[in-house]
N, C-alpha and C positions, 0 to 999 in steps of 0.2 A: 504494500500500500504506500509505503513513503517514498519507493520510486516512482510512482504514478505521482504524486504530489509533485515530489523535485522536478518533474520534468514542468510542472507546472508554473514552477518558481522559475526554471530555466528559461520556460518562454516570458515571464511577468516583467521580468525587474531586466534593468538591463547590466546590471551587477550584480550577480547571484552568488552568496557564497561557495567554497568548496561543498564537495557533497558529503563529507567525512563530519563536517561540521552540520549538517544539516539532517543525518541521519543521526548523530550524537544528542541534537538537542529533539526528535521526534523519541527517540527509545531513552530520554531521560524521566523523571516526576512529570515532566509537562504536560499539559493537558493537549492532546494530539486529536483534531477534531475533522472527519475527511466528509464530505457531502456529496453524494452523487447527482447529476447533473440529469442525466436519463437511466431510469431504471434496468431498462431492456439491454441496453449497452452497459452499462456498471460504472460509466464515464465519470471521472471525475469531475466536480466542477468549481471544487476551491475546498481549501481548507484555510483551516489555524491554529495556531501552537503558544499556548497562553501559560503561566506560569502563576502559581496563587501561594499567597504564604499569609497567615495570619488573616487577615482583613485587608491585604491587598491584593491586587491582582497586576497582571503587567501582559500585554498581547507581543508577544515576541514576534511572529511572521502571520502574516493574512494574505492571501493570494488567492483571487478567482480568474476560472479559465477565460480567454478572451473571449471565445466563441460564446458564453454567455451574456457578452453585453452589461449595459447597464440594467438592473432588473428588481438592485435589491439583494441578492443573492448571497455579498459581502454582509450587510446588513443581518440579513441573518442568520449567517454564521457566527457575526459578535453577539447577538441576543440570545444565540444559543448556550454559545463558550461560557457566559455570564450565570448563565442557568444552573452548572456544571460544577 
């Protein structure tokens, strides 16, 4: 699953960390949150990787797939992660 994400971050950002660091901080405490885009495909279509300690919270990475568009979809991913 977190290669299907990174590839996501790969196309997002146009400085994308290494991957070593990105699979470090997916399989750490954090909270690793992946949303599929279409069911039938299994397509990813963003995820985020948030970080909660005490009473705080901190959103480390948030990336949705382009082909999503604007739609909202970021959105609520954070209302989810929050949830969490």
């Amino acid at each position: 699953m977190w290669r299907r994400s990174r590839a996501i971050e790969q196309e997002v950002f146009a400085d994308p960390g290494p991957a070593q660091d990105f699979r470090d901080c997916v399989t750490s405490d954090a909270l690793f949150l992946v949303a599929e885009a279409e069911r039938e495909q299994r397509a990813i279509g963003g995820y985020v990787v948030a970080f909660d300690a005490a009473d705080e919270g901190e959103i480390l990475n948030l990336a949705v797939a382009p082909a999503i568009g604007v739609t909202g979809f970021g959105r609520a991913l954070v209302q989810q992660i929050l949830r969490l």
